[in-house]
PAKOLNU-864721 format. One record per residue: x, y, z of N, C-alpha, C, CB in turn. Coordinates in steps of 0.1 Angstrom, whole numbers, plus 5000, padded with zeros to 4 digits. Glycine has a CB too. Example, Ala and Ser with C-alpha at 12.3 -4.5 7.8 and 13.67 -1.06 7.14 Angstrom:
BEGIN
513249435078512349555078513249675078511349555090 512849785071513749895071512950005079514149945057 
//
This chain:
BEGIN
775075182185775275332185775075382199774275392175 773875362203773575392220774875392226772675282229 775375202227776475172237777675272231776975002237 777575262226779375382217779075512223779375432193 777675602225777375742233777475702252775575792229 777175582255777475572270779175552268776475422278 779875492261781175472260781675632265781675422245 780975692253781675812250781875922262781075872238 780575882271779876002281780775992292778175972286 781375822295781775772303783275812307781575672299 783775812294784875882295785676002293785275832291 784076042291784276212291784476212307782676332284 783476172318782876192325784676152334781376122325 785376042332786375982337787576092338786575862328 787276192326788376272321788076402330788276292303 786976412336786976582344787876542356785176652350 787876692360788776732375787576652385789076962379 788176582392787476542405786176692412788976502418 786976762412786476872419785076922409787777002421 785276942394784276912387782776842393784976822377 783076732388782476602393781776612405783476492395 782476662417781776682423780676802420782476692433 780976912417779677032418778876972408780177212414 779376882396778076842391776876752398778476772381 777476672405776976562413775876672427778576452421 776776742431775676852439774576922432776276962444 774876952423774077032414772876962410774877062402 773076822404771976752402771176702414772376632394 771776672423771276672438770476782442772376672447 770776882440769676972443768776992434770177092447 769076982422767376982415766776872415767177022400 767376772420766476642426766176702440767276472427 766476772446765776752462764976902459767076752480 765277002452763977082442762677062437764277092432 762976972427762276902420760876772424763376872416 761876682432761176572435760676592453762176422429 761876632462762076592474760776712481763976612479 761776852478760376922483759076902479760477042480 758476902470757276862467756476782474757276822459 757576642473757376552483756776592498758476492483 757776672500757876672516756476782516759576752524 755976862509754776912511753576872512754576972505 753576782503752276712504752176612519752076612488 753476562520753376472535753176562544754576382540 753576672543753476792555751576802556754376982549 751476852542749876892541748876762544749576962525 749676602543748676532548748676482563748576442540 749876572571749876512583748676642588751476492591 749176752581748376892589746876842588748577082580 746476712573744876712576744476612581744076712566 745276502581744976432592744676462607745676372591 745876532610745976572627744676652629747476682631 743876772619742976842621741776782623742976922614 741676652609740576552610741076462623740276442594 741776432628741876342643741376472652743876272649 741176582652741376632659739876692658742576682658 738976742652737476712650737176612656736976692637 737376472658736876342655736976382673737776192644 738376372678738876372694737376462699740676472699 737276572698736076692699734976582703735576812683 734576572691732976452689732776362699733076332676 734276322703734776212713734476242729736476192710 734376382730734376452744735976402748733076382757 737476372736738576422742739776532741738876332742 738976622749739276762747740576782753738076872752 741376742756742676722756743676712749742776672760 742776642740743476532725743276612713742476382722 741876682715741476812706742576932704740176882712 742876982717743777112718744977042714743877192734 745376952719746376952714747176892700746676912723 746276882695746176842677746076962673744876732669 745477052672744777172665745877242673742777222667 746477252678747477312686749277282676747377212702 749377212673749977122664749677182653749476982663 747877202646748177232635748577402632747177172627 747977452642748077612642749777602642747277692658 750177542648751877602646752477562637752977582656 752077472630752877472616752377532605753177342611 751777642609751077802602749777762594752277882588 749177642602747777672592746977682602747277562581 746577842597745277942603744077922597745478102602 742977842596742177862588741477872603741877752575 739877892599738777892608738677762613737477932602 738877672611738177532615739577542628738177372600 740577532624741677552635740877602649742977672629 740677712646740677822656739077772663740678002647 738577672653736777672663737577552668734577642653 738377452666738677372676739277402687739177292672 739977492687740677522698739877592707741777602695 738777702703738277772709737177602720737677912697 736377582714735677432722736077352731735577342715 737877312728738677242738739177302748739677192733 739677412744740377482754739277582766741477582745 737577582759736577622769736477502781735177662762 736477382776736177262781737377292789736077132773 738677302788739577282796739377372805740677272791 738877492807739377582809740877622808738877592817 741377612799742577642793742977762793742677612784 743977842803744077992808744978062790745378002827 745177962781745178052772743678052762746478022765 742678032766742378012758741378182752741777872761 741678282759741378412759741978442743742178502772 743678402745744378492729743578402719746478472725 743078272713742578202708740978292710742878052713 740678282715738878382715739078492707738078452732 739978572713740378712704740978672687741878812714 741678592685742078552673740478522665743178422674 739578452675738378392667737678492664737578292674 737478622669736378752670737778792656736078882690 738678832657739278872646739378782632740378902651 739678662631739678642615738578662604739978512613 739678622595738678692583737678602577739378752569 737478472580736678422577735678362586737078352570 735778412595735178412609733378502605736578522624 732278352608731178402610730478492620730778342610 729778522624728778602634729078572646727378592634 728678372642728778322652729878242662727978282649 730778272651732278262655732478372666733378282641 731978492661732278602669731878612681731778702664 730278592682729878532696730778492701729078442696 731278372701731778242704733278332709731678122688 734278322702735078422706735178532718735078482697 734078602714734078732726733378662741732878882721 732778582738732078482750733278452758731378322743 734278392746735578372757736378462761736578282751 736778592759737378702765736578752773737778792758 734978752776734178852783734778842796732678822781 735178722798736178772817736678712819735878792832 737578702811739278662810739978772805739778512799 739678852800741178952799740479122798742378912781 741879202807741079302809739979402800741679352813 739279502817738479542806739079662794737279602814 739979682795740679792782740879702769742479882788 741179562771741079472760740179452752741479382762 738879442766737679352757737379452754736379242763 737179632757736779692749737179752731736679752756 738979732733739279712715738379612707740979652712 737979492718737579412708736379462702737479272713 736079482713734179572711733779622700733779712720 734879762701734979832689735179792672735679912693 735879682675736479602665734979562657737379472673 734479482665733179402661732579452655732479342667 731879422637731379462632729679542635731679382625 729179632634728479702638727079612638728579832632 726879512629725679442630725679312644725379382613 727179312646727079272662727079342674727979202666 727379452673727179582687725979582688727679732686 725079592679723479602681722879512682722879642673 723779352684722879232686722579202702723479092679 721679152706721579132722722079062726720579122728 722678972717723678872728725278892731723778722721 725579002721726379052723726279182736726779082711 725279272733725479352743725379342752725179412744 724279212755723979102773725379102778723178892771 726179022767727878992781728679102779729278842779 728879202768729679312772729179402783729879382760 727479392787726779472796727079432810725379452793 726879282809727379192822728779222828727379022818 729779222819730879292824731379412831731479302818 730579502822730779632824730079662840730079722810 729079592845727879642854728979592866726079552853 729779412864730479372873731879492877730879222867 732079552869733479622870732679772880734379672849 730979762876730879872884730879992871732179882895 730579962859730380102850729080102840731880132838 727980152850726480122850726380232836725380182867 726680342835726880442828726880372814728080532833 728080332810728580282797728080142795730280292796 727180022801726479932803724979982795726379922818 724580082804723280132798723780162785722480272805 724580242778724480302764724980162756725380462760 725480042757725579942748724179872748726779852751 723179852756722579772757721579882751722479692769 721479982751720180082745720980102731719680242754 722180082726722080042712721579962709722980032707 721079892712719979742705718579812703719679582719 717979812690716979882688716079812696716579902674 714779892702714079812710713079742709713779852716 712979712689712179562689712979472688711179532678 714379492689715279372686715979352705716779432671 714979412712715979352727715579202729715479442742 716079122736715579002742715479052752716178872741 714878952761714178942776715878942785712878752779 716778892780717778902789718079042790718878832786 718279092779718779272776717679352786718379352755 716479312785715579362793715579372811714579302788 716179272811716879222824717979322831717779102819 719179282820720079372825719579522825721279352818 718979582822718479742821717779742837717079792804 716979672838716479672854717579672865715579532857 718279582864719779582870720579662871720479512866 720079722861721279882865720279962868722379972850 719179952868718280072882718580002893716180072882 718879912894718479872909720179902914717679672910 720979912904722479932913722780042913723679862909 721980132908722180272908721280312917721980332896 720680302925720380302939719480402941721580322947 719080492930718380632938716980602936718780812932 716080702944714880652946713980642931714280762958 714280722923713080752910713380642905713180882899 715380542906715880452892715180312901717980462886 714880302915714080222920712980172917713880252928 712080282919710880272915710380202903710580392914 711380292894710880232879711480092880711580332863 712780022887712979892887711379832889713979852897 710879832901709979812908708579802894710179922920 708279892891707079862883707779792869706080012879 708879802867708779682850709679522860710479782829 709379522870709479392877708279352878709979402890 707079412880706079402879705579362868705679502882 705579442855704879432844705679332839704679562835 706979312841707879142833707179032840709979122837 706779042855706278912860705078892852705978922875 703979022856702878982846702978892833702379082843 703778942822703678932810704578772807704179072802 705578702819706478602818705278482817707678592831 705378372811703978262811704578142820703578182792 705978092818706578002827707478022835707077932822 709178032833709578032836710078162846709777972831 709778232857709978372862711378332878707978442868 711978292873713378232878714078412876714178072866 714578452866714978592863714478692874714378642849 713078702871711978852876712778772896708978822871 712578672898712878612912714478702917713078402909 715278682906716478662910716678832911717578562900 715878922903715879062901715579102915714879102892 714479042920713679082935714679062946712178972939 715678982942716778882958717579052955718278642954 717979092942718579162942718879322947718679122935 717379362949716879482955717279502972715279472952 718479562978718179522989716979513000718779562993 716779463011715679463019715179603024715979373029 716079683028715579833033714579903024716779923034 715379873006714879972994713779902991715880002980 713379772997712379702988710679782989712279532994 710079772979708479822979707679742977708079912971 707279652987705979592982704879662977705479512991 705079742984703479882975703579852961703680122975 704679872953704679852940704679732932705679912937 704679592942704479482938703379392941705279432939 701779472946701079382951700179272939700279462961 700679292928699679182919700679062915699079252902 701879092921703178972917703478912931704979062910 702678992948702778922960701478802957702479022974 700578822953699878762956699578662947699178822960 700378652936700778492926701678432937701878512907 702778512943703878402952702878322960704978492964 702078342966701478282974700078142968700878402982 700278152959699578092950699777922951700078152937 699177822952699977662957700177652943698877502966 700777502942701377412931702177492918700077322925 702877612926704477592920705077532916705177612923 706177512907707277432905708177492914707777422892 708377612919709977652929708677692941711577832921 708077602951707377642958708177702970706577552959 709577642971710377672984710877842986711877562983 710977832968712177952966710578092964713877902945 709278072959708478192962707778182977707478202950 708078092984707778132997708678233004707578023004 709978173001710778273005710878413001711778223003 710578432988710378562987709378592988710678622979 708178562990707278602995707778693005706578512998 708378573017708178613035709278753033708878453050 710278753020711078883023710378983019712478903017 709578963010708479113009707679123015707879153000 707479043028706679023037707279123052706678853038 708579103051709479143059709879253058710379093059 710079283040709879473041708879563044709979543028 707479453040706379573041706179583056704879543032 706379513066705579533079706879513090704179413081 707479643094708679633102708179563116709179793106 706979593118706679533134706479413135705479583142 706279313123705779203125707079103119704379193118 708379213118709479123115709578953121710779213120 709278993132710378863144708778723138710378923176 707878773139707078683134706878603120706278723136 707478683110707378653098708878553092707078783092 709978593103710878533101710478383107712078603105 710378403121709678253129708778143119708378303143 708078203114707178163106707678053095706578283101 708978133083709278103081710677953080708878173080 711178013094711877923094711277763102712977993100 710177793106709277673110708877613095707877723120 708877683091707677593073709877563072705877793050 710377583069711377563061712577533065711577633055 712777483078714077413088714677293082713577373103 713577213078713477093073713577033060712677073075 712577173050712377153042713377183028711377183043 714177263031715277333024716677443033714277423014 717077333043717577413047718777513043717577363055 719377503034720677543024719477703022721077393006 718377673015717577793009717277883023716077732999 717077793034716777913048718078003051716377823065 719077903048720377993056720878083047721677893062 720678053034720778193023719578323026720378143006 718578283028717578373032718078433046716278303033 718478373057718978463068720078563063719478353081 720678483058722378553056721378713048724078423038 721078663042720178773033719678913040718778703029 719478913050718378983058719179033067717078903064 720678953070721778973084721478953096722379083087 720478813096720178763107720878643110718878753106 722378673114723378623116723678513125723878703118 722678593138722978513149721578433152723478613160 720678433145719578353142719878223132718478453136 721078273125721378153115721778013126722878203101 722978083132724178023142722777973151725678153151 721877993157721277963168720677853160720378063175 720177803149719377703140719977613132718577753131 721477643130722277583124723777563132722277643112 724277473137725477423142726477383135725177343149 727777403135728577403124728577193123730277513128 728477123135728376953131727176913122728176853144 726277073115724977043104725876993091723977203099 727277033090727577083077728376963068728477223079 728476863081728976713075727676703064729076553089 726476683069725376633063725076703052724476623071 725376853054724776953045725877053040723577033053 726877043034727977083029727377213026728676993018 726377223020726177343011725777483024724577302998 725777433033725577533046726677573053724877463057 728077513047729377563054729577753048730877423049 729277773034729377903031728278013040729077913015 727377983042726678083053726978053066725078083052 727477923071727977973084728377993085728277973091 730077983079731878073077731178223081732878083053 730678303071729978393069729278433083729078373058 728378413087727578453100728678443107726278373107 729878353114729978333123731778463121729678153127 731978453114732578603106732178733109732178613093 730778753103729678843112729578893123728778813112 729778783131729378773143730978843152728778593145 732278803147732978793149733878703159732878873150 733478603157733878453164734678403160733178363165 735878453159737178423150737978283154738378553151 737478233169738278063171737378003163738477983188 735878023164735177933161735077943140733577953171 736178053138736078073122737177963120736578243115 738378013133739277903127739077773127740277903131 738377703138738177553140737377523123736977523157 736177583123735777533110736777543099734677593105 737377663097738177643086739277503084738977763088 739577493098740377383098739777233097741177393110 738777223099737877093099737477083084736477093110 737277233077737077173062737877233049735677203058 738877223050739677293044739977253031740577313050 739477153025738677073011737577203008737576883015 737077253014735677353008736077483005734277383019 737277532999737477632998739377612987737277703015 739177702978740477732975741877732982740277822971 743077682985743677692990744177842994744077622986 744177922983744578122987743478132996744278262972 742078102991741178183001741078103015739678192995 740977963017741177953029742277973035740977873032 743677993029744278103041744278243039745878083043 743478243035742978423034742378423046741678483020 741378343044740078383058740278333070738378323056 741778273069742178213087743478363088743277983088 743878393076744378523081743878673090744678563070 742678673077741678743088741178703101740678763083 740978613103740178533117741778573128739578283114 742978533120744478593132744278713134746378593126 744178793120744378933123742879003136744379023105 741678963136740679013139740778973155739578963129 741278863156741878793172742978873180742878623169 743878943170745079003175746178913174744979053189 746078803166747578713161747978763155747778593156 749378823154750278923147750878793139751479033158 751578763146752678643138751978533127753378533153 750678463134749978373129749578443115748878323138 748678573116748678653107749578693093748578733114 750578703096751678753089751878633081752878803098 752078513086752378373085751478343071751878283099 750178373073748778283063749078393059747178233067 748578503059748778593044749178583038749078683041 750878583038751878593030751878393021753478643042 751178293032750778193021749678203011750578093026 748878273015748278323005748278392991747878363010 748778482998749878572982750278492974751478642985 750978412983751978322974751178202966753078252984 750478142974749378042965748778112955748177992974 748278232957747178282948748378352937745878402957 749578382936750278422926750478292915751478492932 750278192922750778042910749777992904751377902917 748878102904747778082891748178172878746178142895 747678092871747678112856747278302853746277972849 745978332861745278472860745178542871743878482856 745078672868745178722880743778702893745578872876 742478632886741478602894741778562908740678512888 742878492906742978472927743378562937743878362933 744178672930745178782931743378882936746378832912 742978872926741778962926740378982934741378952916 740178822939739578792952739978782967739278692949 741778762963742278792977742278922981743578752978 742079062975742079192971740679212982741979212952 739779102974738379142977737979092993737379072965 738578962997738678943013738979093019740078813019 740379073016741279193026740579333024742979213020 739779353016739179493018737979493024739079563007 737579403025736479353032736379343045736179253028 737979293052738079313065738779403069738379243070 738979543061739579673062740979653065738779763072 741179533059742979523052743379583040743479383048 743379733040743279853028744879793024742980063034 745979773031747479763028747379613019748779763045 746779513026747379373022746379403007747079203035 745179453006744379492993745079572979743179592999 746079632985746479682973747679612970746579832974 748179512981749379442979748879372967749879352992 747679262968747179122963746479222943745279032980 746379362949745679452937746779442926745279622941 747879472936749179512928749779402917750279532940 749779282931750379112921749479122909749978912931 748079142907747079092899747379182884745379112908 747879332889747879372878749479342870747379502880 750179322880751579282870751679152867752879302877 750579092864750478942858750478942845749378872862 749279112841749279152827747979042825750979132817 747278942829746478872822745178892836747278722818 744078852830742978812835741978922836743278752848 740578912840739979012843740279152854738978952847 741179202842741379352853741179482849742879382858 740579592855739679712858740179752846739779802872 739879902845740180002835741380052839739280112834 742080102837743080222844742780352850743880262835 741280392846740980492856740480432870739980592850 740280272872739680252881741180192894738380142875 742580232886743480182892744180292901744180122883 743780442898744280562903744680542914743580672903 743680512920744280512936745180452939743580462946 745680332932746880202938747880292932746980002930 747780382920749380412914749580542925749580462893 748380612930748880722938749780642950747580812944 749280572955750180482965751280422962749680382968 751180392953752480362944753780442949752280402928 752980552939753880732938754180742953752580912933 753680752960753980852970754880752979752580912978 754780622981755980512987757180492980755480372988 756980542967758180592962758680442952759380642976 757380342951757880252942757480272925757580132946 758580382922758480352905758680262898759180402898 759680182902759580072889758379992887760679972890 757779982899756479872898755579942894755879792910 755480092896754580202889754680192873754980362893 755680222864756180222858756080102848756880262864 756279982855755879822848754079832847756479662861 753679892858752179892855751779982847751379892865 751980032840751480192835751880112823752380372840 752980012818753179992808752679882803754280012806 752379802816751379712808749579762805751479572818 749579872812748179922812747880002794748180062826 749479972792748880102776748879962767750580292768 749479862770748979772757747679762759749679622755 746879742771745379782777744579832766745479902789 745179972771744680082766745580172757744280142777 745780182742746580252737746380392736746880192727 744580402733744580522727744080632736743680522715 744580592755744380642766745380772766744580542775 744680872763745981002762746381032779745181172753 745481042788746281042801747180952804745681032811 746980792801748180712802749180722793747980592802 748980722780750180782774751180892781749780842764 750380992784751481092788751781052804750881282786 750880992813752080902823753480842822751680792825 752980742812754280692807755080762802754180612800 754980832795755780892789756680982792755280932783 755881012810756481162822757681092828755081212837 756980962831757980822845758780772835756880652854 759180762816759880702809760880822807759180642797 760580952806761581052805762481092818760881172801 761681102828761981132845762880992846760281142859 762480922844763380762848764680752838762280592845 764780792829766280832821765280662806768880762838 764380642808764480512802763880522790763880402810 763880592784763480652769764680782770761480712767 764580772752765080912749764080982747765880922738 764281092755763081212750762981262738763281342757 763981252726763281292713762381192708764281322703 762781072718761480972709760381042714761380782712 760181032731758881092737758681202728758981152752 758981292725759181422720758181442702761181432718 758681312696758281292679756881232683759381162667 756481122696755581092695754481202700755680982699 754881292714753981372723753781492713754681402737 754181512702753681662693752881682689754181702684 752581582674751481582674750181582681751481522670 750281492696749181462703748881582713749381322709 749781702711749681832720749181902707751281902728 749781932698749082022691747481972686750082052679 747281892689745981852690744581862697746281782690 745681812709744481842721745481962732743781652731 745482082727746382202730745682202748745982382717 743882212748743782242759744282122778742582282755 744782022771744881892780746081932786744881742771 746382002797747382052804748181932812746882162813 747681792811748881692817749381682805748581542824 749381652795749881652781750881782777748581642771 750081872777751281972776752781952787750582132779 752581952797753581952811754281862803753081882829 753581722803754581632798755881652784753581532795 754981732773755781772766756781872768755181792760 756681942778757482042784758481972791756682142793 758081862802759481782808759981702800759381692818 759781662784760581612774761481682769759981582765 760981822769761881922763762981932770761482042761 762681952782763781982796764381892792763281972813 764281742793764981642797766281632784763881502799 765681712773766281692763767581842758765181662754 767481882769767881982776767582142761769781932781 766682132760765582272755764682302762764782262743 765782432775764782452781764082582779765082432791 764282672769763382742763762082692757764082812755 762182622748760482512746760382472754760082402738 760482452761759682412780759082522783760782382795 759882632781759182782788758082842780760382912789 757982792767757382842760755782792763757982832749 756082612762754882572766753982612779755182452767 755182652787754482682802753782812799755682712815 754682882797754083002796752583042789754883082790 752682992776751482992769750082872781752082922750 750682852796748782752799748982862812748582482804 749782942815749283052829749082942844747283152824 750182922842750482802854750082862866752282742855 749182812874748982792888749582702900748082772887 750782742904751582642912750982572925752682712917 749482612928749082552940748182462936748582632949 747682442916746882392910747782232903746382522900 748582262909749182132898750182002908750482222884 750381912904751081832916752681882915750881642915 753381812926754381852930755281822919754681812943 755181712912756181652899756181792888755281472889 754681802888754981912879755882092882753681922876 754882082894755982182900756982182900756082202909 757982062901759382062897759782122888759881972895 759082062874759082102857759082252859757482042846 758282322865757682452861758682512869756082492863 759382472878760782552887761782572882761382502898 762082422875763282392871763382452861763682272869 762382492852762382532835762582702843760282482821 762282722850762082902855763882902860760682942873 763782872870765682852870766682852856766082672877 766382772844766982692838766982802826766282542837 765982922826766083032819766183142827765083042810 766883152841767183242845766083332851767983282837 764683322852763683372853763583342872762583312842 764483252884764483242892765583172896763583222893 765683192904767283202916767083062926767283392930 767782972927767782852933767282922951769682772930 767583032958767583072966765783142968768683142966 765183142956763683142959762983102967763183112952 762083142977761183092986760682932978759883212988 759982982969759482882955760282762952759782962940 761882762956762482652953762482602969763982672944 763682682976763782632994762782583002763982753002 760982622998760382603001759782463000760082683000 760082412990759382342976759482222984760282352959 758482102985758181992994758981872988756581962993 760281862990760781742984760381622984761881732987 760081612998759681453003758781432993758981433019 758081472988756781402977757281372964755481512974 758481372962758381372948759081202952759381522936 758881162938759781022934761381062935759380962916 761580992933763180912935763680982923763380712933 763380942913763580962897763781112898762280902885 761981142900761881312899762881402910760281352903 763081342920764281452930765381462921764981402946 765681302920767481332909767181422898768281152898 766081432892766381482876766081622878765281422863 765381682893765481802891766581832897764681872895 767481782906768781782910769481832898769281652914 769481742889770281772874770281902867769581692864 768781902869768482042858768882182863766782072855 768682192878769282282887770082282890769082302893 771182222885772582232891773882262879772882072899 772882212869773682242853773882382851772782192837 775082362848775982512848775382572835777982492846 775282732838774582842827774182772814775682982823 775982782814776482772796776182642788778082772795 774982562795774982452789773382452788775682332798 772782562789771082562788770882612776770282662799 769782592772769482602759768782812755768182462757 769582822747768882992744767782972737769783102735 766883102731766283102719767083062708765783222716 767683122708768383092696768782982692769183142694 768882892698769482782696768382672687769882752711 
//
C-alpha cells in the first residue's frame, strides 16, 4: 500500500510543469534554510561571539592586551553590547593606550548595566582625552551619588584646575559633603588657594599645609609636593614653623627631597643669606642626588648656577639632567649651545618637540630660513598623531617663546582634529577673533561646528553658528529661523541671539521682522560689532528708513567684516525696492 502512494506521488510529481517543480523545490528550500539553517547559523554565531569573549578575558589575565582588544573588538561589532564587552575593551585599550579608547570610556560611564565602578573606570578614561565641553555632558550625565563621590570629583577637579577653571573646580569638589572628603579632595582645595594667588587664599593654603602635615602619620609626599608648588617669592615660612623643624629632623625615608625643601624655605625666609644657603646646599647634594639639585636650581631660576655645576658631557651619565639643562641653557639664551645638545640627543625628546625647540633656538639666533624649515616639521610631525595633545604642546613651546602667530597656528590644527583634550569654547575666543578678522571663515566656521557637538546647549555658540551658517549661504535660514525662535522668545534679553534672529530673517528676505526685532532692543551702533552693524544698516535701508548715501552706510568700515558678510550685505543693499518684504506680507 505505502509502495502504490510513492508510485502514485511520483507520478503526480512527473506530471507537473517543470516551472512548477521548480517553485516547489524553492519553497521547501527555504523553509529548510528557515527552519533548520538559520537557527543553525545562530547558535554558531552565538558560540563563536562566546568563545571569542571567553578567549578574550583569558588574553587580559594573560597581560595580552592586544589580543584582548582585538577579540572584544570582534565581539562588539557583531552587536553584542553587554558590560563585560565594554570592561574588556576599556582594560586593553588603557594598556594600549589606544587613542580610541575615550568613545569606549564614554560608552562605559553610559550603559545600563554599568556599575559605579564601571563608571569610575570609564570617566577615568575620558578625564584627558576628550574635550573639556564633552567630559562635562558626561559629568552631568553621572548619576548624582557619583558627583558627590571624591574620586570622582578629585579627576573632574584635576581637569578643570589644568584647563585653568579654579572657580567651577572649587564648587565640584565642595559638593562632596565634608565627612565624605578624602585626603586627596582635601588636597586639591589647597591647590586652588595656592593658584589663585591672592594674599588671604595664601595664607589659608599656608596654615592647612600646616595642620595636614601635622595630622599625616607616614606618608607626607602630597603636603611636600603642595610646598614645591607655592612659588618661592609668595612662600611663608612664618606660617610653617612646626612643619620646618620636622624637615630637619634625621632618619627620614626622603631625606634628600626634605632637605631640599627645607633649604627652599630656608631661602624664602632670609633674603640676605640666599648665596649661602644655596652653597650650602649644593655642597651636601652635588653628589648625592644630583637630578634632585638641578630641579631645585631650575626651581629658584638659578640658571646660571645650574650650567656652572653641571656640564652638558654630565648628561651621558645622568640622562635625567638633560631636561634642566635644555631649560637653563634656554634661559640663559645660548641658542648654539641649545642646538648642539639638541642634536647630540635627539632620542630624549618627542620628535614635534625636538624640532620645536631647535625652531626656537633658529628663531631666537636670527635663522629665518632654518627656522621656517623646523617649524613647519614640526607641525607636520605633531599633526600625525592620533590627538590633538602634540598640536597642543607645540601651542605651548611657541607661546612660551612669544611665537603668539605659530601658537595659534599649532592651536588651530589641535582644534580641527575634533579629538583630544581641548579647552572650552569660551577659552577659544581669542583664536576665532583672529580667525574673523584674517578673514578665514571656513576654518572659523569648521571650528564653531565642531565646538557645538562640544557644547550643544551653548546658546552663544549656537547663535555663532548659526550667524556664519546663514551669512555663508550654508543653511537655509528657515531652518535657522524654526530652530532660533523658540530660543529668542525665551531668553528675549540675550541681544547676540536676537541679531542673529534678525539676520535669519533678512537672509530670508523678511525684512520687516528684522526691523521689528531691532527696533524693539534700542540698538546702539557704537555698542555692537561691525557684522552686526551691517544687519542693523542693511535691515534700515531694506525698509527704506535710510538711503545707501548715509554717512552710516559710506562711512561704514568695510575692511572688518568677513568675506561672506561684505557679499551678503552687498546683496541686501543692492535688491531692488520691489522685492523687500512689507508688513503686510
Amino acid at each position: 500500500m505505502m509502495t502504490g502512494r510513492v508510485d502514485r506521488l511520483r507520478l503526480f510529481w512527473a506530471n507537473l510543469h517543470p516551472w512548477i517543480r521548480g517553485i516547489v523545490l524553492l519553497s521547501l528550500a527555504g523553509v529548510f534554510f528557515v527552519v533548520a539553517v538559520l537557527p543553525a547559523y545562530h547558535l554558531f554565531k552565538l558560540w563563536r561571539l562566546e568563545a571569542n569573549m571567553g578567549n578574550a578575558i583569558v588574553a587580559v589575565g594573560k597581560d595580552r592586551m592586544a589580543e584582548a582588544r582585538d577579540l572584544s573588538l570582534t565581539v562588539l561589532q557583531a552587536g553584542d553590547s553587554r558590560i563585560e564587552v565594554f570592561r574588556v575593551l576599556d582594560e586593553s585599550m588603557t594598556s594600549l593606550r589606544d587613542p580610541r579608547h575615550a568613545g569606549i570610556a564614554r560608552a562605559l560611564i553610559s550603559h545600563p548595566e554599568g556599575s559605579d565602578e564601571d563608571r569610575l573606570r570609564g570617566f577615568r578614561g575620558m578625564v584627558n582625552a576628550v574635550a573639556l565641553g564633552l567630559l562635562g555632558q558626561a559629568w552631568v550625565t553621572l548619576p548624582e551619588s557619583c558627583r558627590v563621590h571624591s574620586d570622582f570629583a578629585v579627576m573632574f577637579a584635576d581637569r578643570l584646575i589644568a584647563e585653568n577653571r579654579l572657580v567651577e573646580a572649587t564648587a565640584v569638589l565642595l559638593g562632596v559633603a565634608e565627612q565624605d572628603q578624602s585626603e586627596d579632595l582635601k588636597l586639591r582645595l589647597i591647590r586652588i588657594l595656592i593658584l589663585d594667588g591672592k594674599h588671604e587664599t595664601l595664607e589659608e593654603a599656608h596654615r592647612r599645609i600646616a595642620t595636614g602635615w601635622a595630622a599625616a602619620e607616614n606618608d607626607r609626599s602630597d603636603w611636600l609636593d603642595l610646598l614645591e608648588e607655592i612659588p618661592i617669592e609668595r612662600l611663608r615660612p612664618d606660617l610653617l614653623k612646626p612643619l620646618i623643624s620636622q624637615l630637619a629632623e634625621p632618619g627620614n625615608d626622603d631625606a634628600t627631597r626634605y632637605a631640599l625643601v627645607a633649604a627652599r624655605l630656608e631661602y624664602a625666609a632670609n633674603p640676605s643669606t640666599r648665596a649661602d644657603v644655596v652653597e650650602k646646599i649644593i655642597a651636601r647634594m652635588k653628589f648625592v642626588d644630583s637630578v634632585a639639585l638641578a630641579r631645585f636650581l631650575t626651581d629658584l631660576g638659578l640658571h646660571q648656577r645650574l650650567l656652572e655645576i653641571f656640564a652638558e658631557d654630565r648628561i651621558p651619565e645622568l640622562p635625567g639632567l638633560f631636561p634642566y639643562i635644555l631649560g637653563a641653557l634656554e634661559a640663559k639664551g645660548c641658542w648654539q649651545r641649545v642646538i648642539r645638545l639638541l642634536d647630540a640627543r635627539p632620542e630624549d625628546l618627542p620628535k614635534f618637540e625636538w624640532l620645536a625647540r631647535r625652531a626656537v633656538a633658529y628663531f631666537k639666533s636670527g635663522d629665518t630660513a632654518a627656522f621656517a624649515a623646523a617649524w613647519s616639521g614640526a607641525l607636520a610631525e605633531a599633526k600625525l598623531g592620533e590627538s590633538s595633545e602634540s598640536l597642543l604642546r607645540l601651542r605651548a613651546i611657541a607661546g612660551s617663546a612669544g611665537l603668539n602667530a605659530e601658537a595659534d597656528d599649532a592651536l588651530t590644527e589641535a582644534l580641527l582634529t575634533g579629538r583630544g583634550p581641548l579647552p572650552l569654547y569660551a577659552d577659544i575666543k581669542p583664536l576665532l577673533g583672529m580667525l574673523a578678522s584674517k578673514g578665514r571663515e571656513n576654518i572659523l566656521m569648521r571650528i564653531i561646528t565642531i565646538y557645538l557637538l562640544f557644547e550643544p546647549s551653548n546658546v552663544v555658540l549656537l547663535t555663532q553658528c548659526s550667524y556664519l551658517a546663514c551669512i555663508s549661504e550654508l543653511v537655509n535660514p528657515q531652518v535657522v529661523l524654526k530652530a532660533l525662535k523658540p530660543m529668542a522668545a525665551e531668553f528675549p534679553r540675550e541681544r547676540r541671539l536676537q541679531f542673529v534672529l534678525a539676520t535669519a530673517y533678512l537672509c530670508d528676505g523678511k525684512t520687516y521682522e528684522a526691523a521689528v526685532i531691532l527696533d524693539s532692543m534700542q540698538v546702539k551702533l557704537d555698542k555692537i560689532t561691525p557684522g552686526y552693524r551691517a544687519v542693523f544698516l542693511a535691515t534700515q535701508i531694506a525698509n527704506n528708513r535710510l538711503s545707501l548715501e548715509d554717512p552710516l552706510v559710506t562711512e561704514f568700515p568695510w575692511k572688518t567684516l568677513l568675506p561672506s558678510e561684505l557679499h551678503k550685505f552687498r546683496e541686501w543693499t543692492l535688491r531692488p525696492p520691489s522685492s523687500k518684504a512689507t508688513p503686510g506680507e
